[in-house]
ZAMARGU-4260 file (C-alpha; in steps of 0.2 Angstrom, whole numbers, plus 5000, padded with zeros to 4 digits):
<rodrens>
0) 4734/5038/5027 | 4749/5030/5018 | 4746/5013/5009 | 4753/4996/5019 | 4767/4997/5004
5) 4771/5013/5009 | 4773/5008/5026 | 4782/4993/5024 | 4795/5001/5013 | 4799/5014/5025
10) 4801/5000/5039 | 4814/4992/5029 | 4824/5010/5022 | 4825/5018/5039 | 4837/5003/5048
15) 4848/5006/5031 | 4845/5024/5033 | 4852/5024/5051 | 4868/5015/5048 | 4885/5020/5048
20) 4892/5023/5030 | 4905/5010/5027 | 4916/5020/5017 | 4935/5024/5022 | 4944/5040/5022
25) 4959/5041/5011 | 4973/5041/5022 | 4964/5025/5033 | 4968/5007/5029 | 4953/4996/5030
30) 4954/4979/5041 | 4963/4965/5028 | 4950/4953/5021 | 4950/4939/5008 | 4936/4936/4996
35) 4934/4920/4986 | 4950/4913/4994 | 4949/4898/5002 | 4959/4896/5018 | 4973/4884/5017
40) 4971/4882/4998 | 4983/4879/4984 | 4980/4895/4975 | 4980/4907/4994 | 4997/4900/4994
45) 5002/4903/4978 | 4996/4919/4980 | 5008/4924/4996 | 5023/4917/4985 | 5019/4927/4973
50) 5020/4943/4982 | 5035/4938/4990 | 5044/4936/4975 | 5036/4956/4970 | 5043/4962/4987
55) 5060/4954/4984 | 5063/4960/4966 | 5056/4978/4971 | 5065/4980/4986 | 5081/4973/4975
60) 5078/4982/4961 | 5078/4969/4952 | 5069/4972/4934 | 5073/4955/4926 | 5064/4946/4941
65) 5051/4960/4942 | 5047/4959/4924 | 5047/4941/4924 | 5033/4942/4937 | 5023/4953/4923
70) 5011/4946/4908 | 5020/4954/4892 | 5005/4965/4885 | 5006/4972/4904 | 4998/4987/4910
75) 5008/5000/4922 | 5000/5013/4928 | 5009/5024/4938 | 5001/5038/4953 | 5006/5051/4940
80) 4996/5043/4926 | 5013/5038/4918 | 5007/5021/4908 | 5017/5006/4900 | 5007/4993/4889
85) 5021/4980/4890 | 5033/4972/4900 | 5048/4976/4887 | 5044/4997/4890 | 5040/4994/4907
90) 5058/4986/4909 | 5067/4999/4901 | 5057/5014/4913 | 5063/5007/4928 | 5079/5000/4922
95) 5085/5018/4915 | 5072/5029/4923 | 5063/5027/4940 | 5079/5016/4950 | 5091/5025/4945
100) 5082/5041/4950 | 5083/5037/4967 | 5095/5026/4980 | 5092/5008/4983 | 5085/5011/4999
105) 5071/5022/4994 | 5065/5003/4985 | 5069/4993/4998 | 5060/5003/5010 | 5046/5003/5000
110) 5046/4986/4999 | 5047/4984/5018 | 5034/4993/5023 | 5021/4982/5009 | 5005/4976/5017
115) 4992/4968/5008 | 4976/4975/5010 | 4966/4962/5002 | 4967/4948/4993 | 4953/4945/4980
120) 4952/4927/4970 | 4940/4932/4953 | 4939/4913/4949 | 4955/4901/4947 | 4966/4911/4937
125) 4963/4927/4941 | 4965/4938/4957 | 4965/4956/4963 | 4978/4961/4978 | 4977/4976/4983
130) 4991/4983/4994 | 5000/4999/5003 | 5017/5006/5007 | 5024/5019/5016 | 5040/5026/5006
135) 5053/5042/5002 | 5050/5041/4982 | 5045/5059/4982 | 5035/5068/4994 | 5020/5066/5004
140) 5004/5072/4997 | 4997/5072/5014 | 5001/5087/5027 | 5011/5083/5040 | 5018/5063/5035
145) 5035/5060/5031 | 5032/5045/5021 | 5023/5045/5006 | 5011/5033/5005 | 5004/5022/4989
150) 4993/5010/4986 | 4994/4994/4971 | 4980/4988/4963 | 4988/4973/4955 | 4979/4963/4942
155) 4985/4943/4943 | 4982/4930/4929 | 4989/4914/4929 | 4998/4910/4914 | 5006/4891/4913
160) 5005/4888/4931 | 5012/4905/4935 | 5002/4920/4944 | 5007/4935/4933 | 5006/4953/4935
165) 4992/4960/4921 | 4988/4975/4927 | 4995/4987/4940 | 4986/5002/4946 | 4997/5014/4959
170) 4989/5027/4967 | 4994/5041/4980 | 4983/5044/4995 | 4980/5064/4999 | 4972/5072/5011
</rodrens>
């Protein structure tokens, strides 16, 4: 006969047993959330300005204003594992290599179509946004889809008032 342990412990798994697995598929975008943002605040604003200003300078393929929006030891990481540990390299790839690879528009589509998936404050002068796009910069990985889609894990300091990019993950979703 089990033990009143036993029997307790099994009355508390089975309910976590029984529920739905919270997990997303690839290709699904989860419901946008903020965590450790305070609604209305200083920083939530701050925050919004900031990707403004991302969305404007990618879409205008602008690398002074999109550098300028980067720490200078920056991380860039790209969805084919292409990596830059500054902002001075960074500038110089996209300057020379990724914008003039493709016309204007294929940016400012990307830039369009950015949502933000969510918005993440990791105390007051760090924050996590995580956003999408749909975009023609190569094909889609996923059967069927025109638009290749890609996600940004971007890493945010604030450095003299400023929220800054310090880190930028970019990956593509597959099936």
């Amino acid at each position: 006969m089990p033990n009143t342990f036993s029997m307790i412990a099994l009355a508390i798994a089975l309910p976590m047993l029984a529920t739905e697995a919270q997990a997303q598929e690839r290709r699904q975008i989860p419901a946008y959330r903020e965590i450790g943002v305070e609604a209305g605040s200083d920083q939530r604003q701050a925050l919004l300005d900031f990707l403004r200003s991302y969305r404007d300078a990618w879409s205008e393929e602008n690398t002074d204003a999109f550098i300028v929006l980067h720490t200078d030891d920056t991380e860039w990481i790209n969805a084919y594992a292409r990596m830059f540990t500054d902002a001075p390299s960074l500038a110089d790839f996209l300057e020379n290599r990724l914008f003039p690879a493709f016309g204007p528009g294929v940016s400012r589509t990307e830039a369009e179509n950015m949502e933000l998936i969510s918005m993440r404050a990791l105390g007051d002068d760090t924050a996590v946004l995580h956003l999408y796009t749909d975009g023609n910069r190569g094909p889609s990985a996923v059967a069927g889809r025109l638009l290749r889609r890609t996600h940004f894990h971007l890493v945010l300091v604030r450095q003299s008032g400023q929220w800054k990019v310090a880190h930028t993950a970019i990956m593509d979703a597959r099936d």
